[in-house]
N, C-alpha and C positions, 0 to 999 in steps of 0.2 A: 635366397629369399630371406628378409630379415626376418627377427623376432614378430615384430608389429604386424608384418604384411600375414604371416600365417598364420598365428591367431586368429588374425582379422577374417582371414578368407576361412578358416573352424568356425567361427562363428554363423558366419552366413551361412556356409553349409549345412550348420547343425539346425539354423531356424528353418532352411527348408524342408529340410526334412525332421520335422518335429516328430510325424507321425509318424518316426520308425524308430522311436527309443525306446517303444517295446519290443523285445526282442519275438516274442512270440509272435509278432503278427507277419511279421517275413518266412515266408517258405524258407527260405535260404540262409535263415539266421542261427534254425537252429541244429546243432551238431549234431554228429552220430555220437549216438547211447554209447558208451562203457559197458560192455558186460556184468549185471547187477554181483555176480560172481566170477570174479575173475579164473581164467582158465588162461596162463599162456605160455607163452612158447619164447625160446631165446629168438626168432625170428621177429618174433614181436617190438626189440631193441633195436634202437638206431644203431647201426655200425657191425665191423664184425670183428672189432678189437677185444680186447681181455676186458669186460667190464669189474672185474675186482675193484680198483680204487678209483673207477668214475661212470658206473654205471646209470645209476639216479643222474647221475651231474648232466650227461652227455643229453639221455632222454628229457630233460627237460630244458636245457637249452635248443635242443632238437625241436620241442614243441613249440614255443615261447616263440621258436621264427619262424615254423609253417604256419602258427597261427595270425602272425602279425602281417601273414604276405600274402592274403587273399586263398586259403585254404580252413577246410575244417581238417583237426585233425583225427587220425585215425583213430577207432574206438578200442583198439586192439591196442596200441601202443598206450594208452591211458590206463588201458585194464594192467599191462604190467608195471607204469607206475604207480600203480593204488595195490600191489599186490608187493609191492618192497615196503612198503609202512608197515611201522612195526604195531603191536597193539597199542603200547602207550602215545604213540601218537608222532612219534619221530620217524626220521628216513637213517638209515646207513649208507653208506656210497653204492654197496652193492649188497641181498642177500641173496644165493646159491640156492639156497633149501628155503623155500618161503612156505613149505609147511614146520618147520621147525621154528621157535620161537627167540628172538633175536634176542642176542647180546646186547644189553643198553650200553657197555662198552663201545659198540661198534656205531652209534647213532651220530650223526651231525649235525652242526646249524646248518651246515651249506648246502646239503644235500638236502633236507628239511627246507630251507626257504627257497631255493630251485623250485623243488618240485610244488610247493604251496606257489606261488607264480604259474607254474606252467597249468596247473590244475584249472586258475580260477580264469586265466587268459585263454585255454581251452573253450570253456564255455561249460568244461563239465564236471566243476567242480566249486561250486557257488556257494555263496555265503550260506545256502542252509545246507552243504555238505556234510555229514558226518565224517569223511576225512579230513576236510579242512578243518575243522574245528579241532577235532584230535591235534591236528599239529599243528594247530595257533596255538591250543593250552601249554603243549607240551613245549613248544619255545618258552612260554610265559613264565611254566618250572623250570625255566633253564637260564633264564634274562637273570645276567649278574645288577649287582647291588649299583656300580655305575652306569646301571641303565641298557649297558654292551651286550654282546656275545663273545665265546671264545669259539675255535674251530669243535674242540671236543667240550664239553659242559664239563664246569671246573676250575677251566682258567683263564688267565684273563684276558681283559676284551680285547682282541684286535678291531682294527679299520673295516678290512677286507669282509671279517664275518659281520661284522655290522651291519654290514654294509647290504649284504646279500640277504640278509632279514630282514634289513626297513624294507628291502621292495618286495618282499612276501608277505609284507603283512599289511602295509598301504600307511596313507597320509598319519588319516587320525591317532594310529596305535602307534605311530613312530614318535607323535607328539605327546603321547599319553607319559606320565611320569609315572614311576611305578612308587613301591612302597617307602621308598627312599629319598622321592621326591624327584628321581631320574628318569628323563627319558631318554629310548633308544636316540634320536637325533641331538641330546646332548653330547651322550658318550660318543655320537660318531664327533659331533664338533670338536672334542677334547683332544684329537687326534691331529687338528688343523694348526699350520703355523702361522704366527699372528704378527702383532706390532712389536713382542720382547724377540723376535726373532732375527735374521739379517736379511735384509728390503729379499736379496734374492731368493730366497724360502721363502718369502710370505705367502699364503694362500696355499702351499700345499698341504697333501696328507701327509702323515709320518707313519711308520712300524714302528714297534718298540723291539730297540735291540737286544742283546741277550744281558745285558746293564741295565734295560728299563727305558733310555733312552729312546727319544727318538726320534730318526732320520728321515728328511723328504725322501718320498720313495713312490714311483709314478705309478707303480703297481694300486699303493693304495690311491692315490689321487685318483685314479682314471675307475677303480671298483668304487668308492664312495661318491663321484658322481653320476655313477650308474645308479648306486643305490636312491640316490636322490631323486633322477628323474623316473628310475621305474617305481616310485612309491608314490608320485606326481606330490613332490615336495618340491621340486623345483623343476623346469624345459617349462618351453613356449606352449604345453598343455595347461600350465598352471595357470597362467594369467594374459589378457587382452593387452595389457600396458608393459607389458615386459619391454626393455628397451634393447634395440638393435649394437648400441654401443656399448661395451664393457666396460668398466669404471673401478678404480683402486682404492679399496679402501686408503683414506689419508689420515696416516697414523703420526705426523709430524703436527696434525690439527686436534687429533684422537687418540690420543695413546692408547686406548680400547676399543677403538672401531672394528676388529675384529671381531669383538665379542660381542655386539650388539646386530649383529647379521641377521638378515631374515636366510631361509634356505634356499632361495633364487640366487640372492647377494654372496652366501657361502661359495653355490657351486659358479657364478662368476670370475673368481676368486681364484676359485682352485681353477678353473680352466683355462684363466688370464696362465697361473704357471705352469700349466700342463702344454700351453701353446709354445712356451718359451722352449720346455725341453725338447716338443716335436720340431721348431726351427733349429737346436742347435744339433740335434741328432742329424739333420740332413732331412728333412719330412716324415722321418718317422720315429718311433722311438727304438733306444737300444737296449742292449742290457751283454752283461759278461758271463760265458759260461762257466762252469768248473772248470779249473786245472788251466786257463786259459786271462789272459789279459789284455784280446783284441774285442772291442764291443763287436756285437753283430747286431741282425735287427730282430727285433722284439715285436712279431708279427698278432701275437695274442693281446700283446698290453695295448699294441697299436690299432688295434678294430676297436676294443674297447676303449679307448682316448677318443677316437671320433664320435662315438656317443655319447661322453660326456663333454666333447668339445660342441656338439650340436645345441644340445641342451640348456648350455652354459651360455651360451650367444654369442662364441666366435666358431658362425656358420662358415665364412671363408674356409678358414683354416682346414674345418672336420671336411671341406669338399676335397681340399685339396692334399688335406693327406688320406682319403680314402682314393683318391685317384693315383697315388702310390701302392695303397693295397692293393688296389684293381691289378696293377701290373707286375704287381711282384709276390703274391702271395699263395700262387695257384697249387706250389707243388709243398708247403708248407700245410693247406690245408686240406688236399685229398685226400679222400678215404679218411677224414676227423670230422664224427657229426658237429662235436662243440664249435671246432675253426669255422667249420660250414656254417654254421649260426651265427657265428662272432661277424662271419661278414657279409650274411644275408642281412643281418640288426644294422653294420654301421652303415649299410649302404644307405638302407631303411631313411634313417635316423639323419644322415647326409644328404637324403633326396637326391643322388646320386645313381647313374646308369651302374647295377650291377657288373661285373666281368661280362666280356660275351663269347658265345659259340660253348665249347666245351669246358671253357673256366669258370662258367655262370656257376657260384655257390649253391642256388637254390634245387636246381634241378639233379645237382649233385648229392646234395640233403635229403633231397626225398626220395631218390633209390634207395638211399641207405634206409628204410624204415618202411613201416606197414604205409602202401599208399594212402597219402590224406586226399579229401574230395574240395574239387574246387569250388567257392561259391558262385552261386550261378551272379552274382551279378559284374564278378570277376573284379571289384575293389577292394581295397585294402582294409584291413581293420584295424581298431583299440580297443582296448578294453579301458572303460572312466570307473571311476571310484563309486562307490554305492556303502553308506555307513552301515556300519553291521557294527554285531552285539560282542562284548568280548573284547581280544585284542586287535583286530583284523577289523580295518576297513575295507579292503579292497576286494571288487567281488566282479562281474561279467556282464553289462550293460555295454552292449554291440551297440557302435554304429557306424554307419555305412554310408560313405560319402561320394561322391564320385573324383572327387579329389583325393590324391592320394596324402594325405598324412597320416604318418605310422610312427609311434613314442617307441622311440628305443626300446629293447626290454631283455631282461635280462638280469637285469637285473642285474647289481653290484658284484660283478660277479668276477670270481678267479680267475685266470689264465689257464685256457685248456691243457697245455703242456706241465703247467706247473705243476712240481711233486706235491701229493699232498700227505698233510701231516696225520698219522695214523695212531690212534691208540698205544 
């Protein structure tokens, strides 16, 4: 279905049902409480892996997809993501002893913008939360001078955490310049290859390598147009005239047509390159492990590429390489709440028949976690933007359609497999 036709058919929908954009006026819109003091238990976590270095990570990707797939989530499992925030207002990956008080050593953006996503996509963690707020401020003490994020506060900005902020903190705050005149979807732009680059990079993301430089790299490409569409900076949530064809910036006419991008046109862009590497990979993407120089395939980057391939407007593409995940990703992601997420979202995001019988993600997701309650009207949900005070636009304005469109979410987000960088 192209850009134009879904839009189009969001819109109808949304005018029919005008009178249900309050959320309070639907029985079924509104979630189970959180316990005001939390009290829980390790059963209360999705999975039953070591949560040490991705425990925050898993639970709020865990949420982010029951909640985007016609489910409230459980109040139980919210109560022990609000019980890892630390006082000042950040997440660690994981704390052990959540009556001892956290090492701000041990804090992250990405755990921090995760779980600020999964909070306000819950339903129960809204713009006048006192957690939210705590951890929009405490990002804001942490937003380096080019606008970025780094994984630990300190250093400097990568893509990837960028990336997973903008979509925790929504549109307006990603466009907000801070005191420097930067804002966060600058510094992610900085990261993008342009027209001084060679035609086949253009449009991707780069890392910066251990010289500074830096190399197209699908990891960030496929995380910062996550970040983009879960902050609705850019996908067919953004705009009614998005167009169905993808179009190249021409730099032979422009020698700065890069830089003059809106963030629909950005993640175009990047998606036009992120199609090319899922064609040359064979429909999906690869990557090399340690100690090793055969690619294999890259099942995490590759869920996440089809969301930002959706979003981006080459829908073909993200159907068709999520009907590669369909068939080949079952024993990659058992028993991993995040995998289970990554390919409940692209399915989402692809409008695409999940796996069936005992490979279906979803049903696999939710064993692993406190059960969540289904809505009774049995449709899918979003969460739209709602302006708020502060750095954070993005907040929980349900609506309920009977057509299923569901905006990726997840937001910019890492690779469940990937090591992550520690203190």
């Amino acid at each position: 279905m192209s850009l134009r036709r879904r839009a189009a058919l969001l819109v109808t929908a949304a005018s029919t049902l005008t009178a249900l954009a309050a959320p309070a006026a639907l029985a079924d819109t509104t979630p189970p409480a959180a316990p005001s003091t939390p009290s829980v238990t390790r059963a209360d976590l999705y999975g039953a892996g070591d949560p040490t270095y991705d425990g925050v990570w898993r639970q709020g990707f865990a949420e982010i997809a029951v909640s985007m797939s016609g489910y409230f989530v459980n109040g139980r499992a919210t109560s022990w993501l609000l019980a890892q925030q630390c006082a000042d207002g950040g997440w660690p990956s994981y704390r052990a002893d959540t009556a001892k008080p956290c090492d701000p050593k041990t804090e992250d953006t990405n755990a921090t913008g995760i779980a600020l996503q999964a909070l306000q996509l819950s339903g129960t963690g809204g713009a006048g939360s006192p957690a939210v707020k705590r951890g929009l401020d405490w990002l804001a003490g942490v937003q380096n001078a080019d606008g970025g994020w780094s994984y630990n506060p300190g250093g400097p900005s990568d893509p990837d955490s960028t990336a997973v902020v903008i979509a925790g903190i929504g549109a307006d705050a990603a466009r907000k310049p801070n005191a420097k005149g930067k804002s966060p979807y600058d510094a992610l732009r900085g990261f993008q290859f342009g027209c001084s680059a060679a035609p086949a990079d253009r449009g991707a993301f780069g890392y910066p390598g251990t010289d500074g430089k830096l190399v197209p790299n699908a990891k960030a490409t496929a995380d910062a147009l996550r970040g983009l569409a879960d902050a609705r900076l850019a996908g067919w949530q953004v705009t009614a005239t998005a167009t169905a064809t993808p179009t190249t910036p021409d730099c032979a006419a422009d020698p700065d047509a890069y830089a003059s991008l809106d963030p629909l046109a950005t993640a175009t862009a990047a998606g036009t390159w992120l199609s090319a590497q899922v064609t040359k990979g064979g429909g999906h993407l690869t990557a090399v492990t340690p100690g090793s120089t055969t690619p294999v395939p890259d099942y995490g980057t590759t869920a996440d590429a089809v969301v930002g391939l959706a979003n981006s407007g080459h829908e073909t593409q993200a159907e068709q390489t999520y009907a590669w995940l369909a068939a080949n990703s079952a024993s990659w992601a058992k028993g991993n709440p995040a995998a289970l997420a990554q390919l409940v979202l692209a399915a989402n995001a692809a409008h695409a028949p999940r796996a069936s019988g005992a490979d279906d993600p979803l049903p696999q997701l939710i064993a692993l976690g406190p059960a969540p309650t289904k809505r009774a009207t049995g449709a899918e949900t979003h969460a739209d933007e709602k302006k708020d005070d502060g750095l954070s636009s993005s907040a929980t304005t349900w609506i309920v359609v009977g057509v299923v469109f569901v905006a990726s979410a997840g937001f910019g987000l890492l690779l469940s497999g990937r090591k992550r960088r520690q203190p």
